[in-house]
ZAMARKE-888174 format. One record per residue (C-alpha): x negated, y negated, z. Coordinates in steps of 0.1 Angstrom, whole numbers, padded with zeros to 4 digits, always signed. Example, Ala and Ser with C-alpha at 12.3 -4.5 7.8 and 13.67 -1.06 7.14 Angstrom:
-0123+0045+0078
-0137+0011+0071
REM end
This chain:
+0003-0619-0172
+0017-0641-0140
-0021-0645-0120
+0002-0640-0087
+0012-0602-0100
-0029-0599-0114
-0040-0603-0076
-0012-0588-0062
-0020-0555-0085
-0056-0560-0080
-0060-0564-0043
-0029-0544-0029
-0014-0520-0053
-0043-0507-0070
-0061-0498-0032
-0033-0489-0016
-0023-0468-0044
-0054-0448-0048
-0052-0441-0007
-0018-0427-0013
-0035-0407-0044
-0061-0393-0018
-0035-0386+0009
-0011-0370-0013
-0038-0347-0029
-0050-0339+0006
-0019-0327+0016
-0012-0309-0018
-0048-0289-0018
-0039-0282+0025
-0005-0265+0014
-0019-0249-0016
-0054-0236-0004
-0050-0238+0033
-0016-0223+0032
-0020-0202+0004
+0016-0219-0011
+0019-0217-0051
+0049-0238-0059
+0058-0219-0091
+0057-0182-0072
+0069-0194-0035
+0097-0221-0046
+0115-0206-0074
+0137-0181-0049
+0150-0217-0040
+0148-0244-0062
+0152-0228-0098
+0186-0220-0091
+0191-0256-0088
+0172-0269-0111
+0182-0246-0137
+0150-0229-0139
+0129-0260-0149
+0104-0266-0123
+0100-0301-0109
+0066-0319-0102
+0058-0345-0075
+0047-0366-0102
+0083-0366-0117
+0099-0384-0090
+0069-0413-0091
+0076-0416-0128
+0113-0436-0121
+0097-0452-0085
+0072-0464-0108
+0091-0479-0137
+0118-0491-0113
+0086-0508-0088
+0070-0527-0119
+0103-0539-0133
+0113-0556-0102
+0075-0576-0098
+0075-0580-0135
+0111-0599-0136
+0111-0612-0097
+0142-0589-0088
+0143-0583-0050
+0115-0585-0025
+0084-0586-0037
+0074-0563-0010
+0093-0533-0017
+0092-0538-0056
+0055-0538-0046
+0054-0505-0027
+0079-0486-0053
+0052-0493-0074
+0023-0478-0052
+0042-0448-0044
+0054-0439-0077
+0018-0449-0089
+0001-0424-0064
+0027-0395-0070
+0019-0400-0102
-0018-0396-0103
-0014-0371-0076
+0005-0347-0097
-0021-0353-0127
-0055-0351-0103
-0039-0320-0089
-0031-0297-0116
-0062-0306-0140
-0089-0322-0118
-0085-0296-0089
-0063-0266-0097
-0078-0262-0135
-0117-0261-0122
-0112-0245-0092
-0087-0211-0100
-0090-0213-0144
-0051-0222-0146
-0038-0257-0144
-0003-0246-0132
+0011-0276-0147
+0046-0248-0154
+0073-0264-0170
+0097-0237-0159
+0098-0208-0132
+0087-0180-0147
+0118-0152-0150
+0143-0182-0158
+0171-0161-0166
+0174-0147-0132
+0181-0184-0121
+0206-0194-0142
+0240-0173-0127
REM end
């Protein structure tokens, strides 16, 4: 590995990263114990419609941020700045999504939620 991309994922995307991690969780637990919001029960009137019933995860949009973030610092395509915060975001999303469902949801309420459709999906597909 290019010792320029070591440090830069060692002293900037790997903090900055797990800060978004913690910031994303923190707002994910506030909406879902603060606010009493369950995304499968409260967003499927909304989104399954749209989504065809197949319920989508925070974590699934850092997957492409991600792939596309590395990519770009891996072959030098682009700023190095923004290929380097793609990276972090879809990182963090990531690793929100996962902390979420089976390091906080699973211990806390027995179910980690991780639904990989609405529940009732026929009703969403007319």
């Amino acid at each position: 590995m290019d010792p320029a991309l070591l440090a830069l994922t060692t002293h900037y995307i790997l903090p900055w990263a797990l800060g978004l991690t913690l910031l994303f969780e923190a707002v994910t637990i506030l909406f879902r114990f603060g606010f009493k919001v369950q995304a499968t029960r409260d967003t499927a009137r909304y989104v399954a419609r749209w989504t065809r019933g197949i319920r989508i995860h925070h974590g699934y949009w850092g997957v492409p941020l991600f792939i596309v973030g590395l990519a770009a610092l891996i072959f030098s395509v682009g700023p190095v700045l923004a290929a380097a915060w793609l990276t972090i975001i879809g990182l963090a999303l990531i690793k929100s999504d996962l902390v979420h469902h089976f390091l906080v949801l699973w211990p806390i309420t027995g179910s980690h939620d991780f639904d990989l459709v609405y529940p009732e999906r026929e009703q969403y597909r007319r």
